[in-house]
N, C-alpha and C positions, 0 to 999 in steps of 0.2 A: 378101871372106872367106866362105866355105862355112862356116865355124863357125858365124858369127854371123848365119846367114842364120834371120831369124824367118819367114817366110811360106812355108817351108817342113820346118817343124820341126813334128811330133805334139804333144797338148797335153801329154804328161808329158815330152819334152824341152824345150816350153818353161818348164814348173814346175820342171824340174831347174836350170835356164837361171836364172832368176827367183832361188832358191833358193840357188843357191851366191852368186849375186853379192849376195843380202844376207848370208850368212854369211862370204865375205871380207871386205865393206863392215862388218860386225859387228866379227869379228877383227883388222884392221886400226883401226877409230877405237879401242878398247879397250887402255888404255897395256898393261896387265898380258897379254894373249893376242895383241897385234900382232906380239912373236915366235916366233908360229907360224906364221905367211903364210908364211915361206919353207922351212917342215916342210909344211903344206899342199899350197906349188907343188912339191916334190921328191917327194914322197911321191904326189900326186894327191887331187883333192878326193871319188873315191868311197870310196881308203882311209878317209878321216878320218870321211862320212858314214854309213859302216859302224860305224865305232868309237862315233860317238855315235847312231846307231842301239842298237847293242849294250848303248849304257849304260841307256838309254832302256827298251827292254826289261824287263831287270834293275829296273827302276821299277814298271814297266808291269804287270810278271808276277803280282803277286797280286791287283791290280785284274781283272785276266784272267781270273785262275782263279777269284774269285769270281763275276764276271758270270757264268762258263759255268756254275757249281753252280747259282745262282739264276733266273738267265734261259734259259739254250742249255738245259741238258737238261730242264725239266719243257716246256720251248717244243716242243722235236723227242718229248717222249713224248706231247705232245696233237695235235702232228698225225700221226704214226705211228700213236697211238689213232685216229685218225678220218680215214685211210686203209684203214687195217683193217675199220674200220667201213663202208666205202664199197664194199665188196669183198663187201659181203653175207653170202651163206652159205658163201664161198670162204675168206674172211677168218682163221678159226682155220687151214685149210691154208696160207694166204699167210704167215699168222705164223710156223708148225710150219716151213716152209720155210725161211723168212728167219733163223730162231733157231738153225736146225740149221747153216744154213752160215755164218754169222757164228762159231758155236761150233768148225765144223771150222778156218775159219781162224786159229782164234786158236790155236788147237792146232797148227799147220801152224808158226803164227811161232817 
């Protein structure tokens, strides 16, 4: 069987590989979600990984958005700072540059 061929499967086909067979093996021991196996097999198991991807998200999302407040942007303003910085006496042109066209594009969208 070429499906199940593991030595020549990428590592994120074999984590997909790995992955589903614990969440059918999940779904099916579980009296209450065992009749979804065959919503699972009809539908396909990247519909369903989607779905609870999506749910997941939906969880995920203000953990998200606070890590980026906190950590992403003072992170990307101190090394922006200190590429500027690195840029010598060029550095306020590189800024003046950078600020003008980030500014035209936003105007553009």
């Amino acid at each position: 069987m070429k499906l199940l061929d593991w030595r020549n499967k990428t590592w994120r086909g074999r984590a997909l590989m790995v992955a589903s067979g614990v969440i059918i093996i999940l779904l099916a021991s579980h009296p209450e979600l065992r009749l979804l196996v065959p919503l699972v097999d009809a539908l396909g198991l990247d519909l369903f990984i989607f779905l609870l991807g999506a749910q997941a998200w939906e969880q995920f999302k203000p953990v998200a958005a606070m890590l980026y407040r906190v950590v992403v942007r003072p992170a990307g303003r101190n090394i922006y700072s200190t590429a500027i910085f690195f840029f010598g006496y060029l550095g306020p042109y590189v800024h003046a540059r950078i600020s003008t066209s980030i500014r035209g594009y936003r105007l553009a969208l």
